[in-house]
C-alpha positions as CSV (number, residue, x, y, z in Angstrom):
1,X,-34.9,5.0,15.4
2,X,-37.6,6.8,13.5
3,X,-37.6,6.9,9.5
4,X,-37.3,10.2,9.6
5,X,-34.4,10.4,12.0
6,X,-32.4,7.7,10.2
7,X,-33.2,9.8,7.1
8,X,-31.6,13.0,8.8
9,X,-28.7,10.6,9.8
10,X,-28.3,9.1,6.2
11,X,-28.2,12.7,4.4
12,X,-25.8,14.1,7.0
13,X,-23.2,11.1,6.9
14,X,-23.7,11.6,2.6
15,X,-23.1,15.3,2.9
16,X,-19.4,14.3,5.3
17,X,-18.8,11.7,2.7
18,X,-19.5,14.0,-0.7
19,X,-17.0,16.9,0.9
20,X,-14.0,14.8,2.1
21,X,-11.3,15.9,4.2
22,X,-11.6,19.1,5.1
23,X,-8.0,20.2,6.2
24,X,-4.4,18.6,4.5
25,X,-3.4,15.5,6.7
26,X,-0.6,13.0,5.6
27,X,-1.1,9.0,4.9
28,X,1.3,6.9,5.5
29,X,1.0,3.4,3.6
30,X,2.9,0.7,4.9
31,X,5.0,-1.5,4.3
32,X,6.6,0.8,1.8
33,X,6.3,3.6,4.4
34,X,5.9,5.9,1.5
35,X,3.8,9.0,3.1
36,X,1.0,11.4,0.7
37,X,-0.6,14.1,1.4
38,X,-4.3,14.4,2.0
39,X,-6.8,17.1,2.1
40,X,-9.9,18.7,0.6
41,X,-10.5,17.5,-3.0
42,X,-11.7,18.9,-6.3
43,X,-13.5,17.4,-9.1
44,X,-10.3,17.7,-11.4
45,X,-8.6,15.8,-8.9
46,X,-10.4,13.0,-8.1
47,X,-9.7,9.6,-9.2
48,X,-11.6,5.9,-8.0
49,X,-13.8,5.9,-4.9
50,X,-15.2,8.1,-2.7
51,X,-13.7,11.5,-3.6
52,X,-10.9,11.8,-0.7
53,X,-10.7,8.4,-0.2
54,X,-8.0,6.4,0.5
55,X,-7.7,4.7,-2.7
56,X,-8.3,8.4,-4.3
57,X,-5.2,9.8,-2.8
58,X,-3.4,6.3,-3.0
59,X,-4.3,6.9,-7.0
60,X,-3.0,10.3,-7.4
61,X,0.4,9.5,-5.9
62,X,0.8,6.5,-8.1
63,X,0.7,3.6,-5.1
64,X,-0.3,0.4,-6.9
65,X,-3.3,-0.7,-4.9
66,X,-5.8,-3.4,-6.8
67,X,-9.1,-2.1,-7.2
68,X,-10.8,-4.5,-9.1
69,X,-14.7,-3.3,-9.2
70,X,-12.7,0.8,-10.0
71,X,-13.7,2.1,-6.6
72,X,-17.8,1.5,-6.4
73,X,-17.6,-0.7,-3.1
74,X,-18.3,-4.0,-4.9
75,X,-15.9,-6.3,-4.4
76,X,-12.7,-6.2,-1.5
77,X,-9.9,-6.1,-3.5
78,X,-8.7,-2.8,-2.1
79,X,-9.2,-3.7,1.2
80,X,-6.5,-2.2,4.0
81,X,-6.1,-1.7,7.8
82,X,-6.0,1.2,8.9
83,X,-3.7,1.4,11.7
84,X,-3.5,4.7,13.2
85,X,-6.4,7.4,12.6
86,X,-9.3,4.8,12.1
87,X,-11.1,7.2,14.0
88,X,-11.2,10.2,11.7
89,X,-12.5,7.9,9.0
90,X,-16.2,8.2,8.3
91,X,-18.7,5.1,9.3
92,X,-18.7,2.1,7.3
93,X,-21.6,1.6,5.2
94,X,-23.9,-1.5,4.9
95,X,-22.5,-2.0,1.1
96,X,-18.6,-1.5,2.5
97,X,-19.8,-4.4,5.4
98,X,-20.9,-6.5,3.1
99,X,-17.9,-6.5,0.7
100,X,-15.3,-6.8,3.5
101,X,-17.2,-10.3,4.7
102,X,-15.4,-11.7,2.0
103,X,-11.6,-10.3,2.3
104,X,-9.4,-12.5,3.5
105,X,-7.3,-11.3,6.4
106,X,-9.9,-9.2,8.0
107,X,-9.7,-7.4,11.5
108,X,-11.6,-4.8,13.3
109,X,-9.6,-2.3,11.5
110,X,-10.0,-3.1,8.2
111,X,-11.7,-0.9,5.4
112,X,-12.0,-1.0,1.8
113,X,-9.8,2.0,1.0
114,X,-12.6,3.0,-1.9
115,X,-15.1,3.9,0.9
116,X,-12.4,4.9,3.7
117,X,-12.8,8.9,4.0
118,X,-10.5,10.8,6.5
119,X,-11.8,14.2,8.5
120,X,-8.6,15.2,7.9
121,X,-8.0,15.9,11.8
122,X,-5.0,13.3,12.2
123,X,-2.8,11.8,9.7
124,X,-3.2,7.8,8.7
125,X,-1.3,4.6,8.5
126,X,-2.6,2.3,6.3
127,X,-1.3,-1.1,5.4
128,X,-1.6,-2.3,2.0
129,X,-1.8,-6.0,2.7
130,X,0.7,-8.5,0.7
131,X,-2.1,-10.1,-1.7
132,X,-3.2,-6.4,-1.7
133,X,-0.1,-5.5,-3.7
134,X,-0.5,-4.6,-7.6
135,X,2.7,-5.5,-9.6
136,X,0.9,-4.2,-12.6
137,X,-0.6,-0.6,-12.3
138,X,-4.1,-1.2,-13.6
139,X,-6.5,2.1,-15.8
140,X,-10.3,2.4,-14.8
């Protein structure tokens, strides 16, 4: 790949990333099964992480999810596995790779729900994973 066509690639997947979902879509976290709704995002409303990530909407509907580093992809305590609608998600970056390496319990469909960003064309099932699971609700 060219450096200017992994630029191009680069802004384009930052541009998807910086406007979210783009239509309301429900998440489902397991094993609570409690569902939230998803969808396009506004400054007042976003929280930790990407803005419509996971962990964002997680945040706003008061789910207990650890996020340790507050949502800035450097560490894996909010990693999850997303188990239906991984493919709406946007790419996982090389910082995102790097952190999962270290989460215990990983698989092919886990994310760190910080970076994990839906299109909003299918709903999600995400599993919170039991050392994932925040007794205490923590401020950043």
């Amino acid at each position: 790949m060219t450096e200017s066509s992994s630029g191009t690639r680069s802004l384009s997947r930052l541009n998807a990333i910086q406007e979210g979902p783009r239509k309301k879509f429900k998440i489902t976290f397991l094993p609570s099964g409690q569902s939230v709704e998803g969808g396009p995002v506004t400054g007042e409303e976003h929280h930790d992480g990407l803005p419509g990530s996971v962990l964002d909407f997680a945040l706003k509907h008061g789910l207990a999810l650890d996020h340790a580093c507050g949502g800035f992809a450097a560490c894996s305590t909010c990693h999850v596995i997303v188990r239906e609608g991984l493919e709406t998600c946007n790419e996982v970056s090389d910082d995102e790779d790097e952190m999962l390496d270290g989460a215990p319990g990983l698989t092919l469909r886990s994310r760190l729900a910080c970076q994990c960003v839906a299109d909003g064309s299918k709903d999600l099932v995400v599993e919170i994973p039991a050392w994932n699971r925040n007794l205490a609700k923590e401020d950043h």
